[in-house]
Backbone bond lengths (Angstrom), bond angles and torsions (degrees), N, CA, C in turn:
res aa  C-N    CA-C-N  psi(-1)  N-CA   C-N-CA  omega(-1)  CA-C   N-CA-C  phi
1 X - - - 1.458 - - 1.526 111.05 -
2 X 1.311 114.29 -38.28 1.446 126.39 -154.36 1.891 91.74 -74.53
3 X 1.366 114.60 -25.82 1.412 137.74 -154.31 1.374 96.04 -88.12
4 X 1.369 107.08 -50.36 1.621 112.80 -166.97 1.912 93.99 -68.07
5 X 1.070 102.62 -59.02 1.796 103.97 177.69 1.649 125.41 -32.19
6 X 1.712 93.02 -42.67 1.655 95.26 175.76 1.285 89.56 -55.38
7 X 1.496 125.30 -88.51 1.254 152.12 -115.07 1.698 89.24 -61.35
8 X 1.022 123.57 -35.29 1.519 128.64 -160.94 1.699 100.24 -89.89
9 X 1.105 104.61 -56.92 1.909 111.91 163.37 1.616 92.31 -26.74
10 X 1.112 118.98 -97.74 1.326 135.04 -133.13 1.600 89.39 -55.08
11 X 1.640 126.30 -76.70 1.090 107.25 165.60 1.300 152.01 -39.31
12 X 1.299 110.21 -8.73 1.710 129.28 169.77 1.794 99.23 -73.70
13 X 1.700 103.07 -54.90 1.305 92.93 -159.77 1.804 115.96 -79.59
14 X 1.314 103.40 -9.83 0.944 121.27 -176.68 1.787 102.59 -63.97
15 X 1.586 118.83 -68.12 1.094 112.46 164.39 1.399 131.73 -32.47
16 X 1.172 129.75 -63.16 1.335 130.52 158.36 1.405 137.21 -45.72
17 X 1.571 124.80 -20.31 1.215 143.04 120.27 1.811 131.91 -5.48
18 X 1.549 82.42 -68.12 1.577 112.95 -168.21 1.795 96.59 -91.21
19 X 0.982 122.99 -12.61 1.267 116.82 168.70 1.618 143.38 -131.55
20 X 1.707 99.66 18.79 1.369 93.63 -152.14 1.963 88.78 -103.59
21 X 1.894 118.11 -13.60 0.996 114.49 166.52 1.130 128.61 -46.30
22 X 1.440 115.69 -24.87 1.645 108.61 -173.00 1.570 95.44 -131.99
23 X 1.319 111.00 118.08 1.088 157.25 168.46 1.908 103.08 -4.76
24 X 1.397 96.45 -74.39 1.271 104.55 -174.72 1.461 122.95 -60.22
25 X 1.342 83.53 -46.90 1.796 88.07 -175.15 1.486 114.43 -64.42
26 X 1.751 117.17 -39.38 1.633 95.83 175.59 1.444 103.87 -75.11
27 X 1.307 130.00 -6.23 1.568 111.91 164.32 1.566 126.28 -52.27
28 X 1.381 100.87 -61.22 1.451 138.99 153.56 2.136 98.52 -17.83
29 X 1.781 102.89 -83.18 1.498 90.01 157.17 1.215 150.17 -7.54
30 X 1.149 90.08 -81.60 1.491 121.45 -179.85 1.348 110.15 -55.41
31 X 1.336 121.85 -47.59 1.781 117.67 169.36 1.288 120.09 -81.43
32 X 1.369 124.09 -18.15 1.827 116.50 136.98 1.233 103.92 -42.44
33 X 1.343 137.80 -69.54 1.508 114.38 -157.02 1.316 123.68 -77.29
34 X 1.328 105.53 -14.51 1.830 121.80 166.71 1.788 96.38 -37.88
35 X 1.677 97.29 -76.61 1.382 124.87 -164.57 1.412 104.34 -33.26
36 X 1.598 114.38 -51.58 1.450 125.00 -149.65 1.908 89.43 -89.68
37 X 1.002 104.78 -47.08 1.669 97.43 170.89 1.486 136.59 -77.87
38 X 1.500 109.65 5.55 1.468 129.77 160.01 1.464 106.87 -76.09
39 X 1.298 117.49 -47.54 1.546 139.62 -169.23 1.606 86.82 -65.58
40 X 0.826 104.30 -102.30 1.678 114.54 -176.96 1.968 100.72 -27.35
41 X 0.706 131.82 -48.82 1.382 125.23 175.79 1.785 127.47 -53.74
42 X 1.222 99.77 -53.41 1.217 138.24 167.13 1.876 87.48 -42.65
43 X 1.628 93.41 -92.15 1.496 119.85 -164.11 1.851 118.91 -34.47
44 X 1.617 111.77 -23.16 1.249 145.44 160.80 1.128 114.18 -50.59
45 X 1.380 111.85 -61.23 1.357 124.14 -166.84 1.797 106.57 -77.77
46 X 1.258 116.01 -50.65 1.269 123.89 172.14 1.767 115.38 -25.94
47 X 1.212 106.65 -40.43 1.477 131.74 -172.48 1.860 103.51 -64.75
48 X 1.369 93.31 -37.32 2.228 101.85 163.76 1.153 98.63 -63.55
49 X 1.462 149.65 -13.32 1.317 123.26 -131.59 2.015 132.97 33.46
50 X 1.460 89.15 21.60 1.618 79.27 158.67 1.213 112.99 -61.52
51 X 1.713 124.08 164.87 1.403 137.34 150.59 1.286 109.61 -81.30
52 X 1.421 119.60 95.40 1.566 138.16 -155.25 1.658 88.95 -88.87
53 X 1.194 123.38 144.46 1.612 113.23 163.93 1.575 92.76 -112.36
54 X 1.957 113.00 94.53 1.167 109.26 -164.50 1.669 105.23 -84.90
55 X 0.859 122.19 -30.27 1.441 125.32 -166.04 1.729 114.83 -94.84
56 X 1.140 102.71 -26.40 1.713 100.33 162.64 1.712 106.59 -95.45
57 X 1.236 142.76 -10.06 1.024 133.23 -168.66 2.137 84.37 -91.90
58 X 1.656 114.90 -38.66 1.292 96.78 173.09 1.525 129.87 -65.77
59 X 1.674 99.47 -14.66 1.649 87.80 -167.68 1.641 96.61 -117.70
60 X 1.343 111.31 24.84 1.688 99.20 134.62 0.939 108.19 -114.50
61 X 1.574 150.66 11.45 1.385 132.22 165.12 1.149 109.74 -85.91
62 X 1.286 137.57 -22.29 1.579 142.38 166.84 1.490 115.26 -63.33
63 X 1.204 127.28 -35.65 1.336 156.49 140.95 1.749 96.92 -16.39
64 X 1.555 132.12 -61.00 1.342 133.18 172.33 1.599 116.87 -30.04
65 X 1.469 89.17 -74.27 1.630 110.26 -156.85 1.326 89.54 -61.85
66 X 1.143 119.85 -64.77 1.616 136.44 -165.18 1.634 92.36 -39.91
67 X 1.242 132.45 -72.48 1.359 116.51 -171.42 1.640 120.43 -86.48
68 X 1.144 103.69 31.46 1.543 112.98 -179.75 2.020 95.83 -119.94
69 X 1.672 120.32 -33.42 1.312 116.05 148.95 1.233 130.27 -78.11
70 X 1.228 119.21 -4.08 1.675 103.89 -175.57 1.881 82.45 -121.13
71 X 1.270 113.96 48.68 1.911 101.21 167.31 1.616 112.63 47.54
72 X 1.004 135.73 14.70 1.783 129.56 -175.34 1.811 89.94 -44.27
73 X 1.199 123.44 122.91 1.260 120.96 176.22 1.983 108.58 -54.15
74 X 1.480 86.34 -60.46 1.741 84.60 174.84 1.222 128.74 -25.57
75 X 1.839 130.03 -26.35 1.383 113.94 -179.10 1.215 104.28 -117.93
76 X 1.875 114.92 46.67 1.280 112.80 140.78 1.383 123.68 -84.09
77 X 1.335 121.34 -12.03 1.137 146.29 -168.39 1.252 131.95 -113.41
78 X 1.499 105.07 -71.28 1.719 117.41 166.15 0.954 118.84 -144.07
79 X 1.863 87.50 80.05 1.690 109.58 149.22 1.085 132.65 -38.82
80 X 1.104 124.57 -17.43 2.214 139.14 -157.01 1.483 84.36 -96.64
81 X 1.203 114.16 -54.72 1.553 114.00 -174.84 1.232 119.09 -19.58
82 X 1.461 133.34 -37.56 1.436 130.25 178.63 1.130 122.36 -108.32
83 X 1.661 124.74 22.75 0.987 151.22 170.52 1.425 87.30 -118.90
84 X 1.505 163.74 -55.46 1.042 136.65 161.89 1.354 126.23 -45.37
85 X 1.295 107.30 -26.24 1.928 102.41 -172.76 1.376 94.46 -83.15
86 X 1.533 125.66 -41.42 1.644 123.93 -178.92 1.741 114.44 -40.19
87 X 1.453 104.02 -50.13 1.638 123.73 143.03 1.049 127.21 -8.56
88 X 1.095 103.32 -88.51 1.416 118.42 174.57 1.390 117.53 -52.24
89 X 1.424 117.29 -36.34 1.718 115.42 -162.67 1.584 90.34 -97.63
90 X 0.806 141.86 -6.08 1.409 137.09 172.31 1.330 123.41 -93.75
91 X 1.519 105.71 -21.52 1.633 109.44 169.43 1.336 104.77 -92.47
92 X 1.381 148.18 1.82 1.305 158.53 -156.31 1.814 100.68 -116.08
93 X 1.809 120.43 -35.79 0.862 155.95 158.84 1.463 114.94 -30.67
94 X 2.089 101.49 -63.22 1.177 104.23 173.84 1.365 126.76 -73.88
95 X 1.316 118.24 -35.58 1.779 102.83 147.97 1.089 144.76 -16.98
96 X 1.530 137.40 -22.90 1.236 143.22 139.66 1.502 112.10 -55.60
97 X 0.908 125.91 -38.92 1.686 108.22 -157.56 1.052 111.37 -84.93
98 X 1.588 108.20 157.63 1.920 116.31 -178.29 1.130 115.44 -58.67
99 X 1.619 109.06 -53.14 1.468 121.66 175.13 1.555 128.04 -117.68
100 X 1.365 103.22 157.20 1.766 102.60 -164.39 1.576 105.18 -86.87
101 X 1.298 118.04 -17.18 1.756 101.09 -179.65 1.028 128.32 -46.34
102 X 1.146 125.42 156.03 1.734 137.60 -174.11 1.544 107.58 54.61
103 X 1.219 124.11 0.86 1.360 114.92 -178.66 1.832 121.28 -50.09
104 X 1.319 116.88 -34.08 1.319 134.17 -163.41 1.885 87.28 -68.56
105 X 1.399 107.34 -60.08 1.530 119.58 -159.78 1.447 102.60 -61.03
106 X 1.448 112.98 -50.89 1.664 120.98 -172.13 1.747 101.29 -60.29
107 X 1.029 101.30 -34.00 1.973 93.83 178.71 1.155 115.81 -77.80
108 X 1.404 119.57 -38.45 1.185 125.52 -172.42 1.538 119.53 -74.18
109 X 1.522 112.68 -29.02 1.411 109.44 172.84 1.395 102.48 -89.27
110 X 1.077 137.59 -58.96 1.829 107.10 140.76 1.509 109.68 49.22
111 X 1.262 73.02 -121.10 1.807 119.80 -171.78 1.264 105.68 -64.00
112 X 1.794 137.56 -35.63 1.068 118.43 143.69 1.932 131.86 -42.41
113 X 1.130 123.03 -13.78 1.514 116.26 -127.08 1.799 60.74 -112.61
114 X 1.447 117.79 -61.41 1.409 141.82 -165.45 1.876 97.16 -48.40
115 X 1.150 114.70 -51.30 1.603 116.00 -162.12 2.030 101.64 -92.44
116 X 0.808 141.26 -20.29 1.933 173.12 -142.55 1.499 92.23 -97.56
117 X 1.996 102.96 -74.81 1.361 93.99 -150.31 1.830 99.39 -105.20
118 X 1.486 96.45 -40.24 1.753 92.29 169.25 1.060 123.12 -56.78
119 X 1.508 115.99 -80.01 1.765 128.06 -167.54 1.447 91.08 -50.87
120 X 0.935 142.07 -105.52 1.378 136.04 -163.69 1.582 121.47 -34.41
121 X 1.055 137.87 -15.69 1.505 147.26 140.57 1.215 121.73 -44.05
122 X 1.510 107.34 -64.55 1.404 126.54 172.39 1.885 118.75 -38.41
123 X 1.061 108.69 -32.33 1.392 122.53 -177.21 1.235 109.18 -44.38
124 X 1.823 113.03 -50.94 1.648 134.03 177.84 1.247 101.98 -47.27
125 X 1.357 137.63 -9.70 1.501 117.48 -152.08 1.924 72.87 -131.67
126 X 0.814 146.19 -47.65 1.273 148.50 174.32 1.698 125.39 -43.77
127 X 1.485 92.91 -22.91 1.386 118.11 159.70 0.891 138.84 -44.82
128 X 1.212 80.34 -78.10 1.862 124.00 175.12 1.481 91.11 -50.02
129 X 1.197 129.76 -69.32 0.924 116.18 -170.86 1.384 134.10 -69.27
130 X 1.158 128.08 17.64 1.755 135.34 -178.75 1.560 89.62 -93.81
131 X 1.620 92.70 160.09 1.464 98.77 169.99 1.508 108.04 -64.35
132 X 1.595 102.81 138.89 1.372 111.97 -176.08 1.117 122.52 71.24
133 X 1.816 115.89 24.58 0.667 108.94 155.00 1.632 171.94 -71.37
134 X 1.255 101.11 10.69 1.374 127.88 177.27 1.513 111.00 -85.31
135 X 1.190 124.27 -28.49 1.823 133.71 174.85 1.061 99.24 -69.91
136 X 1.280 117.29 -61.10 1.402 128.80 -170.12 1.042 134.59 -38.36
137 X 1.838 113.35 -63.94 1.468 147.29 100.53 1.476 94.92 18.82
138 X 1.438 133.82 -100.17 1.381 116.34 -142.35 1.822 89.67 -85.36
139 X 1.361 132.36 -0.87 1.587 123.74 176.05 1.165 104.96 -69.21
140 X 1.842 129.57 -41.71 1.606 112.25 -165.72 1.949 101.85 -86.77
141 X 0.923 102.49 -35.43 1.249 118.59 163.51 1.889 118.55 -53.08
142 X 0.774 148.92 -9.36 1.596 165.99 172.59 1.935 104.13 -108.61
143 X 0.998 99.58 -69.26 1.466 110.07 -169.59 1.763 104.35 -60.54
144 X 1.348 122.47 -36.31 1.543 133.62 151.94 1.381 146.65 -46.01
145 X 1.419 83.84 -49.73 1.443 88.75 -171.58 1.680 103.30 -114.90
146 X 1.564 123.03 20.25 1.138 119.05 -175.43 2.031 91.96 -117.25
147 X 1.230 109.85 -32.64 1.171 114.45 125.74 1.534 139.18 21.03
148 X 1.757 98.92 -81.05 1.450 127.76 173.81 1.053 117.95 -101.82
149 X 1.244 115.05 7.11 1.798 110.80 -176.68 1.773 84.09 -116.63
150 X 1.237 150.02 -26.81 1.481 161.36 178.37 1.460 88.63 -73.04
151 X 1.415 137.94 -45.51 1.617 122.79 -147.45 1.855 97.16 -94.64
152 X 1.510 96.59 -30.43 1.889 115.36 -171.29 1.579 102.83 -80.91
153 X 1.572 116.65 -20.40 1.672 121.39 -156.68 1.858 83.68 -86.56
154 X 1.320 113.60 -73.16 1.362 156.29 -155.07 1.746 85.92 -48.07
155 X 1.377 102.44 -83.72 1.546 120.18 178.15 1.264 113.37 -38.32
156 X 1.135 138.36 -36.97 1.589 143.09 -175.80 1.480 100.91 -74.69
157 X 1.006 129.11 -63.80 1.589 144.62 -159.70 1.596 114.60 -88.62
158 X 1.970 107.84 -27.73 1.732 102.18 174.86 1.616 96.57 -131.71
159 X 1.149 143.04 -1.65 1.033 176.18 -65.62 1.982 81.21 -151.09
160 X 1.532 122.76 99.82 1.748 129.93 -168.18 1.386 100.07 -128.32
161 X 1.360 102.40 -81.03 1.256 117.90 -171.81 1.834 105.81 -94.03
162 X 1.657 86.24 131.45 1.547 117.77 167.62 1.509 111.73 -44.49
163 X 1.354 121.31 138.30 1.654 115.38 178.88 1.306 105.03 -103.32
164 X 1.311 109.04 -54.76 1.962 113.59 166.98 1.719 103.66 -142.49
165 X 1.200 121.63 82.15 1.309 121.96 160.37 1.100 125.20 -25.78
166 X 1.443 106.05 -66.75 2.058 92.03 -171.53 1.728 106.67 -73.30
167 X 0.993 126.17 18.09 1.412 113.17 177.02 1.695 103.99 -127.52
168 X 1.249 113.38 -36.30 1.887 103.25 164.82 1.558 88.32 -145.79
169 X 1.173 110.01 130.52 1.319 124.88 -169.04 2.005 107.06 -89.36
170 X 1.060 104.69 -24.33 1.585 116.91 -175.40 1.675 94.10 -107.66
171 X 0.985 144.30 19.02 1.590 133.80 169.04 1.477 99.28 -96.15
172 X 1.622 129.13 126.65 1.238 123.96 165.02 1.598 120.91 -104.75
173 X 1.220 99.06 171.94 1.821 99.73 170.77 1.566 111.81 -74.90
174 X 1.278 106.46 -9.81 1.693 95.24 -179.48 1.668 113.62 -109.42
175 X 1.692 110.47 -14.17 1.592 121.65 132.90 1.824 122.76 -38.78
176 X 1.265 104.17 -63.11 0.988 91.69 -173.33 1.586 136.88 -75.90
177 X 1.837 112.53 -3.56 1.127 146.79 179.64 1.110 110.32 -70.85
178 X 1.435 111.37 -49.63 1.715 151.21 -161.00 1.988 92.05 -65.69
179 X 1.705 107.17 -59.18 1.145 123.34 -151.00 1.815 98.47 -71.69
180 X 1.313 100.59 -29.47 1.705 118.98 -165.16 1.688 93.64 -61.46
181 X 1.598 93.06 -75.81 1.729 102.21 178.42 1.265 102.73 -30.33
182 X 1.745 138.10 -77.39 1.154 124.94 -167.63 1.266 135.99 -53.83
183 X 1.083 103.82 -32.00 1.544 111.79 167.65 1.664 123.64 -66.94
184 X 1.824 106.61 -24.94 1.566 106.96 144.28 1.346 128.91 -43.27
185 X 1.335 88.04 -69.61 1.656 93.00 178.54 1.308 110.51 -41.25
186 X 1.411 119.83 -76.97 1.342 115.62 -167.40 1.557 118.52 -39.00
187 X 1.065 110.79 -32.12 1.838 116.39 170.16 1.403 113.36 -55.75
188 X 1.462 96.56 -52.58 1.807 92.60 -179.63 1.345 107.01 -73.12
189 X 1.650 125.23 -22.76 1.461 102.75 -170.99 1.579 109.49 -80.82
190 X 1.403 100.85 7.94 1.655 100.09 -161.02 2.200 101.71 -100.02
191 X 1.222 100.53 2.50 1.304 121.59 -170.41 1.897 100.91 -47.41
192 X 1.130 135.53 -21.06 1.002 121.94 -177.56 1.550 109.37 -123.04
193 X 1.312 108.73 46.84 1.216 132.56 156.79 1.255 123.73 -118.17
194 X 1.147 105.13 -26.14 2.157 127.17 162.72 1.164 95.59 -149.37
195 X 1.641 86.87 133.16 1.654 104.79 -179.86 1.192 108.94 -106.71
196 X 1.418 123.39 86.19 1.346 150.39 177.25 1.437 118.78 -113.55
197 X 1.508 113.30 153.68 1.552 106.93 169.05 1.453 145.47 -62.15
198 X 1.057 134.46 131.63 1.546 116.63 -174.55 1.348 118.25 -47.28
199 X 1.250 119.42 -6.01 1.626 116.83 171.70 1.381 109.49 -89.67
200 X 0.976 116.66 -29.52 1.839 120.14 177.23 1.793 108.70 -76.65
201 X 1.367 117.74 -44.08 1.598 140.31 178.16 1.547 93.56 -58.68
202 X 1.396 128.72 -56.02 1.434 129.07 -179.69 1.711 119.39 -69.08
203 X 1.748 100.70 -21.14 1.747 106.76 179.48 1.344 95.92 -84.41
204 X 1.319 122.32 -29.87 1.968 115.54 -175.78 1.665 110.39 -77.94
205 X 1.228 111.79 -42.64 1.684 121.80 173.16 1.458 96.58 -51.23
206 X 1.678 125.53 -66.45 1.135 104.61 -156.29 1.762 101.93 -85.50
207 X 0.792 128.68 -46.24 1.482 123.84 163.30 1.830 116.81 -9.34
208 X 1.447 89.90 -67.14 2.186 108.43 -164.63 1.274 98.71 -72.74
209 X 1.849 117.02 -19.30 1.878 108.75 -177.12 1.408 97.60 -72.51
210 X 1.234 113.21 -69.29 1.603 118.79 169.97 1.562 111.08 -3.27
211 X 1.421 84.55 -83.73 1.966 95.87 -179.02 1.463 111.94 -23.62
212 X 1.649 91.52 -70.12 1.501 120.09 -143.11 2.148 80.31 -63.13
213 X 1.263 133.07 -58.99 1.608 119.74 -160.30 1.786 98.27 -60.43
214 X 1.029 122.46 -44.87 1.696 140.73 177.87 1.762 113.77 -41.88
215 X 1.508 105.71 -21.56 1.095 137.25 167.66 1.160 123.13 -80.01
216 X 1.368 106.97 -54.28 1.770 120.16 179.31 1.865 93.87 -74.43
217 X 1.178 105.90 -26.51 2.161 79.72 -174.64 1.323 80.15 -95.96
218 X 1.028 161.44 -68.89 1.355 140.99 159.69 1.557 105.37 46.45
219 X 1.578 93.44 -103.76 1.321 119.26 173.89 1.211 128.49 -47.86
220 X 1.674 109.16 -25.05 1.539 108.57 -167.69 1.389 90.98 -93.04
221 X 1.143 135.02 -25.22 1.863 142.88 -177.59 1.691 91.99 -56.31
222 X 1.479 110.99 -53.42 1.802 100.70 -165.13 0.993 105.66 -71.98
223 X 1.717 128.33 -32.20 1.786 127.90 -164.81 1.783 101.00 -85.80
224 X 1.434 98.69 -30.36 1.667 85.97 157.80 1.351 126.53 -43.63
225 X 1.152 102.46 -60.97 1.930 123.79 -169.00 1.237 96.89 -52.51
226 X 1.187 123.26 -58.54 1.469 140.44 -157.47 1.601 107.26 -76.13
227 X 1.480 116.49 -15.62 1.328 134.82 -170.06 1.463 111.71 38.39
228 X 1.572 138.00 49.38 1.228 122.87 111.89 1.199 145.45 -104.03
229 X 1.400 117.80 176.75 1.771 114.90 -162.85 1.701 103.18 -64.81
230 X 1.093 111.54 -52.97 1.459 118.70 -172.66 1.610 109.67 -131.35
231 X 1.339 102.26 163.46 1.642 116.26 -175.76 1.323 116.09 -71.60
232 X 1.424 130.18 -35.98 1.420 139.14 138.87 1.403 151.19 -155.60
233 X 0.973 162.70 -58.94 0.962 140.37 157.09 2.224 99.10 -178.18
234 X 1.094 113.87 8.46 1.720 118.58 -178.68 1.097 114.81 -70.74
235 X 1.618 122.79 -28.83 1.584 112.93 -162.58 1.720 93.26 -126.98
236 X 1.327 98.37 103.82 1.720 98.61 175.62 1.427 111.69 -47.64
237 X 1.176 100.23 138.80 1.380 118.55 172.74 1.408 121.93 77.89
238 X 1.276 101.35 -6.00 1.789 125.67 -173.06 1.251 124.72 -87.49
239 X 1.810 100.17 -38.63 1.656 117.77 -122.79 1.341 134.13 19.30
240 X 0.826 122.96 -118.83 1.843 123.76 -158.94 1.215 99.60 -71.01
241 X 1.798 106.93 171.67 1.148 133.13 178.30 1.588 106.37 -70.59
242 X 1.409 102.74 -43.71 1.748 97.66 173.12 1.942 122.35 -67.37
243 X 1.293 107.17 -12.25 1.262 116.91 -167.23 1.737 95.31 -71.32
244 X 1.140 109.07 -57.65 1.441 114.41 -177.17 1.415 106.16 -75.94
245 X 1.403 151.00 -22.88 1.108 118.68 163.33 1.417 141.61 -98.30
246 X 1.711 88.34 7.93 1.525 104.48 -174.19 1.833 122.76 -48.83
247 X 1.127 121.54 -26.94 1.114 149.19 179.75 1.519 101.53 -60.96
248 X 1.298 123.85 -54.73 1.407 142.91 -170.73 1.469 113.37 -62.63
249 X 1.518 118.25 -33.98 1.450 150.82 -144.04 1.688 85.21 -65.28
250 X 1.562 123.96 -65.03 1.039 125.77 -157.43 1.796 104.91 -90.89
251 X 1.393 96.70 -37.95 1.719 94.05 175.57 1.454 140.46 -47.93
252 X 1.480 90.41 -40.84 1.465 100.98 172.05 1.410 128.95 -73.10
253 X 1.290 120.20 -44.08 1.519 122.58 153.86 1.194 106.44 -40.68
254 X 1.342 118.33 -78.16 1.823 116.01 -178.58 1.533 120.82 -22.37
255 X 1.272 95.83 -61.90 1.653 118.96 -173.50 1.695 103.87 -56.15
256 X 0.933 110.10 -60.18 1.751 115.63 174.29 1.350 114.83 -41.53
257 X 1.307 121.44 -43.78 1.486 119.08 -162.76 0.959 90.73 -88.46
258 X 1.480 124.92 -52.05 1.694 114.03 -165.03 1.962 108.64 -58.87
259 X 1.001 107.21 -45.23 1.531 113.28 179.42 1.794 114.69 -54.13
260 X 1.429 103.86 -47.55 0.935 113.65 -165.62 1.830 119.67 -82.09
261 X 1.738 102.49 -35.42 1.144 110.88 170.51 1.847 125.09 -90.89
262 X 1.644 104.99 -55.49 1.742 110.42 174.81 1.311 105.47 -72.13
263 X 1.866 134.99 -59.88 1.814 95.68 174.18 1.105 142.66 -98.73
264 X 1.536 114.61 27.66 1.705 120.67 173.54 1.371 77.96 -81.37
């Protein structure tokens, strides 16, 4: 397992490497993994027997990124907007059917599934695009996902006490301690990407670890419900596309506003 993880790391990071210089293309990315983690989200839920609306709930969440890379002026403003029309076309939706049960739940995970894995995804590409955005870019990205390799390193090897059992049974309190510290570090190592104080670099590390584990039970809370181990099965040793970015889910929103609103 530990083997399959390198092998997939390196090629993960490698991709993102090779594409995050030019603008479009890790946008471009990034809404592949929207797509592939709508699917897998969706595909989760199916497993309740909800009436998932899997294929229109994917092709308005692609709908995000897509007009957040090609400039659509509208989602400088009102982004929600297509999460309202999704709204709208889904309650218009239930008008066809014989019967009204589950209607409330089937919309609502919906529009959860749509706002969860897109809108909050989308943020990464929103990044990218601020001035400076390429530091930035690899800061929430470093401080995140180093994060999960500190909570998975730590937890494996000192890994005693349970952190929340019934919701990830293998996450410990000395994982998640493990994951905190690293995600310091990564803040301070990210210091010449924002030239900020080590007291502010140490409030974003410990801040985005928070997020970023809050993220991972996140995910493990729905694949509980849903009772499987992982979201899917693409990235050996990984599983799903949502497995690896679940962490990101909350960071990147966070990270955006704070950047974008307290130090502009």
């Amino acid at each position: 397992m530990l083997t399959k993880r390198i092998f997939s790391s390196v090629i993960l990071i490698s991709l993102i490497i090779a594409s995050v210089f030019i603008k479009w293309v890790i946008g471009l990315v990034i809404t592949v993994f929207i797509i592939v983690g709508l699917y897998e989200f969706f595909t989760m839920l199916e497993k309740k027997e909800i009436k998932i609306y899997k294929y229109f709930g994917m092709g308005m969440g692609v709908i995000i990124p897509l007009s957040i890379l090609f400039r659509f002026k509208v989602t400088q403003i009102w982004e929600l907007l297509f999460i309202v029309l999704a709204l709208l076309f889904l309650v218009l939706m239930q008008f066809r059917r014989r019967q009204n049960y589950g209607v409330v739940v089937d919309i609502s995970t919906t529009i959860f599934g749509i706002i969860y894995v897109s809108w909050f995804l989308s943020f990464l590409i929103k990044i990218r695009y601020l001035p400076g955005g390429l530091g930035l870019f690899a800061m929430v990205l470093i401080v995140t996902k180093l994060g999960d390799i500190g909570a998975y390193l730590v937890g494996t090897c000192f890994g005693r006490k349970p952190l929340i059992p019934h919701i990830s049974p293998k996450k410990s309190v000395e994982g998640a301690i493990g994951g905190l510290i690293f995600s310091v570090l990564g803040a301070l190592a990210s210091r010449p990407f924002l030239d900020l104080s080590y007291c502010t670099l140490i409030f974003i590390g410990i801040f985005l670890g928070i997020l970023g584990q809050l993220g991972d039970l996140s995910e493990s809370l729905i694949k509980r419900d849903c009772q499987v181990k992982d979201s899917g099965n693409l990235i050996p040793g990984m599983g799903g596309v949502l497995d690896l970015v679940d962490s990101l889910l909350f960071t990147a929103p966070t990270f955006y506003f704070y950047i974008s609103t307290i130090l502009r």
